[in-house]
C-alpha positions as a printed NumPy array, in Angstrom:
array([[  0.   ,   0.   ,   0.   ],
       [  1.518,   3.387,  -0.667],
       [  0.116,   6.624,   0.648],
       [  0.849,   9.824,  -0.417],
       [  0.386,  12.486,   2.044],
       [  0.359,  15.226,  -0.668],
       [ -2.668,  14.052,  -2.532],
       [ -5.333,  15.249,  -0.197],
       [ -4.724,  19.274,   0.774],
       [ -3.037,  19.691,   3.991],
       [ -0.453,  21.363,   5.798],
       [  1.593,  19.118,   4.657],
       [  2.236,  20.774,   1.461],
       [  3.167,  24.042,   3.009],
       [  5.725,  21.668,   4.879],
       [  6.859,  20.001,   1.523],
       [  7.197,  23.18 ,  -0.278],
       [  9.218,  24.432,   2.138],
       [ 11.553,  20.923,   2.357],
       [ 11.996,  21.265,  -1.383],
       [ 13.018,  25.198,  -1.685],
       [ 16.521,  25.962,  -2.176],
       [ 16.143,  29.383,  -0.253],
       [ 14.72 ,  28.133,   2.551],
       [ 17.01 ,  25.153,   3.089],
       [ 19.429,  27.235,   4.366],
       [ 17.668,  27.606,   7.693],
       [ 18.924,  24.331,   8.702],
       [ 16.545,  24.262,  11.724],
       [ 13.471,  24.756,   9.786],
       [ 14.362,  21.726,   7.497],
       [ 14.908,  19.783,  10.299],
       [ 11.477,  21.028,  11.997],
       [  9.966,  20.688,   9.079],
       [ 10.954,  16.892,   8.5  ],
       [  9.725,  16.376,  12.253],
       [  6.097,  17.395,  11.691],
       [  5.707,  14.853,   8.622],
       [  6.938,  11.949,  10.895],
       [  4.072,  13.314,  13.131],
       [  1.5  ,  13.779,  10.753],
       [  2.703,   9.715,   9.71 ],
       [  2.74 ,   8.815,  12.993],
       [ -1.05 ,   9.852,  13.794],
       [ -2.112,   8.316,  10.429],
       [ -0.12 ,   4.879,  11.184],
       [ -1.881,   4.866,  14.49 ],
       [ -5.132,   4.55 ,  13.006],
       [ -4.177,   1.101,  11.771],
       [ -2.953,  -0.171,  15.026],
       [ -5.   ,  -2.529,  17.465],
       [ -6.466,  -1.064,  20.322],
       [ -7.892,  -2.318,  23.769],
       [-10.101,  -0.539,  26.003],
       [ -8.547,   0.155,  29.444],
       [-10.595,   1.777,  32.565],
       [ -8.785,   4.803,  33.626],
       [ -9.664,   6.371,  37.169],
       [-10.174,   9.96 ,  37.551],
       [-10.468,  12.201,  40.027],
       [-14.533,  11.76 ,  39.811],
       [-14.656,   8.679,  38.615],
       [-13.726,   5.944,  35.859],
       [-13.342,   6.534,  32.137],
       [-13.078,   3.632,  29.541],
       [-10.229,   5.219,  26.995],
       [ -9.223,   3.009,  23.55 ],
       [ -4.909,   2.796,  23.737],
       [ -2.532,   1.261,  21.466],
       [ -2.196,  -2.784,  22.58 ],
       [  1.313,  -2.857,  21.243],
       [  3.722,  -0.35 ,  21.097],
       [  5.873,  -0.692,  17.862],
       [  9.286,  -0.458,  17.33 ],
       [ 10.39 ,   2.948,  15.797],
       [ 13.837,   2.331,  13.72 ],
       [ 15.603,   4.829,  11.674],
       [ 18.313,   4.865,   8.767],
       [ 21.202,   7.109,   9.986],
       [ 21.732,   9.619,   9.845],
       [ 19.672,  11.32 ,   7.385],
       [ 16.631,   9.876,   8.753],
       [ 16.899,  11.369,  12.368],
       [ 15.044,  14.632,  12.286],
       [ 11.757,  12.325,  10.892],
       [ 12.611,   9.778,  13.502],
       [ 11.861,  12.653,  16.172],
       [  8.792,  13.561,  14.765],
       [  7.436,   9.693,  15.209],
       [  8.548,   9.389,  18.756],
       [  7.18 ,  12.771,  19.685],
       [  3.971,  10.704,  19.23 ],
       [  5.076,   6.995,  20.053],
       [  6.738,   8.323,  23.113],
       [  6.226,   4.956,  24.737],
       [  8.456,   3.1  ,  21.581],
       [ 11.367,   0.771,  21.338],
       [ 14.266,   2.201,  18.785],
       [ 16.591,   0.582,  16.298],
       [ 19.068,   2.275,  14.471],
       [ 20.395,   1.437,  11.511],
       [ 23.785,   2.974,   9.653],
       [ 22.749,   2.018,   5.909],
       [ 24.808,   4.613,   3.428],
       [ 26.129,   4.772,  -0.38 ],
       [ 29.383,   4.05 ,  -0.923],
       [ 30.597,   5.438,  -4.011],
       [ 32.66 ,   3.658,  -6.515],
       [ 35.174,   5.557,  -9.191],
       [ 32.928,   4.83 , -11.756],
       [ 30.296,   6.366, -10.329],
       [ 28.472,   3.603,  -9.309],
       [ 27.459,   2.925,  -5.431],
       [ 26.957,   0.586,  -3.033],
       [ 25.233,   0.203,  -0.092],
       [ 27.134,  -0.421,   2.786],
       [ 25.693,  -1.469,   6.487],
       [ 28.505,  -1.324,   9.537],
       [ 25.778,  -1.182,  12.674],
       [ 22.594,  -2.085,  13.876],
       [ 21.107,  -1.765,  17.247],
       [ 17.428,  -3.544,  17.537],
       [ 15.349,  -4.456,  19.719],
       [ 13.377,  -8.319,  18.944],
       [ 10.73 ,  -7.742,  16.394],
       [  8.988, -10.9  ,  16.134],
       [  5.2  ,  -9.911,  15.233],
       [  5.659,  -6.302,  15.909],
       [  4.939,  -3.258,  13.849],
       [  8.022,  -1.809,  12.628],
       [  8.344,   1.909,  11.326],
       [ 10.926,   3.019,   9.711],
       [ 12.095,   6.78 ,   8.954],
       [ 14.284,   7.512,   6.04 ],
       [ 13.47 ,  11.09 ,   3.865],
       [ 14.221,   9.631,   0.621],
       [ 13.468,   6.837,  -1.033],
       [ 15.203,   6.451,  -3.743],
       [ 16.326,   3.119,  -5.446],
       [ 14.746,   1.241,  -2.461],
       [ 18.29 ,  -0.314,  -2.154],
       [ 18.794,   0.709,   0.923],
       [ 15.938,   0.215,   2.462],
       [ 15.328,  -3.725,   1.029],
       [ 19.521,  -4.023,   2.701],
       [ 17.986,  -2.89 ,   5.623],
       [ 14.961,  -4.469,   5.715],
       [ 16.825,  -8.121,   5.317],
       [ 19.309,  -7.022,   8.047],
       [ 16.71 ,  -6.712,  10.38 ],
       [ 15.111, -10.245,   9.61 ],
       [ 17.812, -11.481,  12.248],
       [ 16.017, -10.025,  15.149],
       [ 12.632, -11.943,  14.37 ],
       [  9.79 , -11.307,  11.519],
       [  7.974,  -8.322,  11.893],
       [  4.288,  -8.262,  11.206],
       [  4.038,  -4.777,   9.383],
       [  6.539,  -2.518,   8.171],
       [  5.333,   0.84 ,   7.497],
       [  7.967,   3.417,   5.893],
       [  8.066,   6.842,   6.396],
       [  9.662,   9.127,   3.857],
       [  9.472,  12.743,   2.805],
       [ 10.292,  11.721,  -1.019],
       [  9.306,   8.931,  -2.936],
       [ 10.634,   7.44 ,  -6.657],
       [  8.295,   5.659,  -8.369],
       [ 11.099,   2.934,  -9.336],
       [ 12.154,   2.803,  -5.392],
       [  9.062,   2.376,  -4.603],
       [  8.302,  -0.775,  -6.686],
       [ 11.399,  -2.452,  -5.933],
       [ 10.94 ,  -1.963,  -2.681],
       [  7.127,  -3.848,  -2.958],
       [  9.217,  -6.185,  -5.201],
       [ 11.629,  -7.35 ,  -2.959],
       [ 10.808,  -7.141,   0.407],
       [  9.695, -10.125,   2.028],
       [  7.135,  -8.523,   4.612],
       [  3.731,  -7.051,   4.748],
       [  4.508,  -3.339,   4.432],
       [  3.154,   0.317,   3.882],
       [  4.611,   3.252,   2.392],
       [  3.539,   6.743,   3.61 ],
       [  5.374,   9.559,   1.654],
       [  4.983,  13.091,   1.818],
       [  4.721,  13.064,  -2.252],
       [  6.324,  11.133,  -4.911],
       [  8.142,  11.878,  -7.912],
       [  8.726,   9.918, -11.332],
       [ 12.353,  10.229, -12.098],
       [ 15.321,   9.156, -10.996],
       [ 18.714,  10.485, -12.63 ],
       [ 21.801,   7.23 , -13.552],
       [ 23.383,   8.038, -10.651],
       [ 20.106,   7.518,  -8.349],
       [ 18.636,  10.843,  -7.318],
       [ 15.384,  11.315,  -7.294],
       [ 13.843,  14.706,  -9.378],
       [ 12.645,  16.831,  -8.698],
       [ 13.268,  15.695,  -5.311],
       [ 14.975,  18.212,  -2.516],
       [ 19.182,  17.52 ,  -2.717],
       [ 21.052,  15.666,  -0.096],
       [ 18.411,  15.334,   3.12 ],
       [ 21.439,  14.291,   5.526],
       [ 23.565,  17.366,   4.471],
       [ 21.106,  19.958,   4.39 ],
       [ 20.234,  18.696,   8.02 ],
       [ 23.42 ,  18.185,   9.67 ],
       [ 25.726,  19.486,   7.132],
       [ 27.716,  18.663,   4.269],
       [ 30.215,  15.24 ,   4.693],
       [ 33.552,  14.327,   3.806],
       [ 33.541,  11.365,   0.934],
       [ 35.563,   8.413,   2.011]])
């Protein structure tokens, strides 16, 4: 299932617009704020498919049967471009297990990349929902690396993916080759995607226009 947050008319375009303009991502902050409040906006919609129990709550004047969330999930993030939407998820989840997960291109002299995975810190995920954060999805590569990585710490059952861009090509290899019920929920998604994988019109480098340029090893 993919979602696009941009189809209906929201704030969420104001956000987007603001993601995407070259003059405004040079207040650092803002792109970063602004990348929080779509992993809010996901988290509230994600919520909506969780299971909920009733539990009787006491107040001061009495007792109050309230819906909650059954099972928390488990909140994981790509590093480290995929922080600042991470926050926005847990300002909501607050009660949430983390993984982290250190999934990057490594370039090649011919221009070519792969992707290279050094750490991951999980909790078990055996039939738990897992979200993941990361702003761009691109060629899915990453993503489907990650994805199998995690496989080690038990079968979740639902993925959903939270991203500020989406590629139409990422997008279906993702569905293609990942082994798991999952959902997509992007902010919007774009068509193209140049050889060397960036997506267009897209919004540049999330990770460097939040946390500032890096050196290429």
């Amino acid at each position: 299932m993919i979602i696009n947050l941009s189809e209906l008319n929201s704030l969420v375009g104001d956000w987007l617009a603001d993601i995407r303009d070259v003059e405004v991502q040079n207040d650092r902050m803002r792109f970063r704020r602004n990348l929080e409040r779509l992993g809010e906006v996901a988290a509230y919609e994600i919520s909506k498919m969780l299971t909920f129990v009733d539990k009787e709550v006491q107040t001061p004047l009495g007792t109050a049967n309230c819906m909650v969330v059954k099972n928390q999930p488990v909140i994981g993030t790509i590093l480290r471009a995929g922080l600042a939407l991470h926050q926005g998820l847990v300002n909501y989840f607050d009660r949430a297990d983390h993984a982290y997960i250190s999934a990057y291109r490594k370039h090649n002299r011919d221009g070519s990349f792969d992707i290279s995975l050094e750490y991951v810190s999980c909790p078990a995920l055996d039939d738990k929902v897992l979200i993941l954060s990361d702003p761009m999805l691109a060629t899915g590569a990453s993503l489907v690396k990650t994805i199998e990585h995690l496989t080690v710490f038990g079968k979740p059952a639902h993925i959903h993916i939270v991203t500020a861009i989406a590629c139409t090509i990422g997008i279906e290899y993702v569905q293609r080759n990942a082994d798991v019920p999952l959902t997509i929920w992007a902010g919007d998604v774009d068509d193209e995607l140049t050889a060397k994988g960036y997506i267009v019109p897209g919004l540049g480098d999330a990770g460097d226009l939040a946390f500032g340029s890096k050196m290429q090893q």
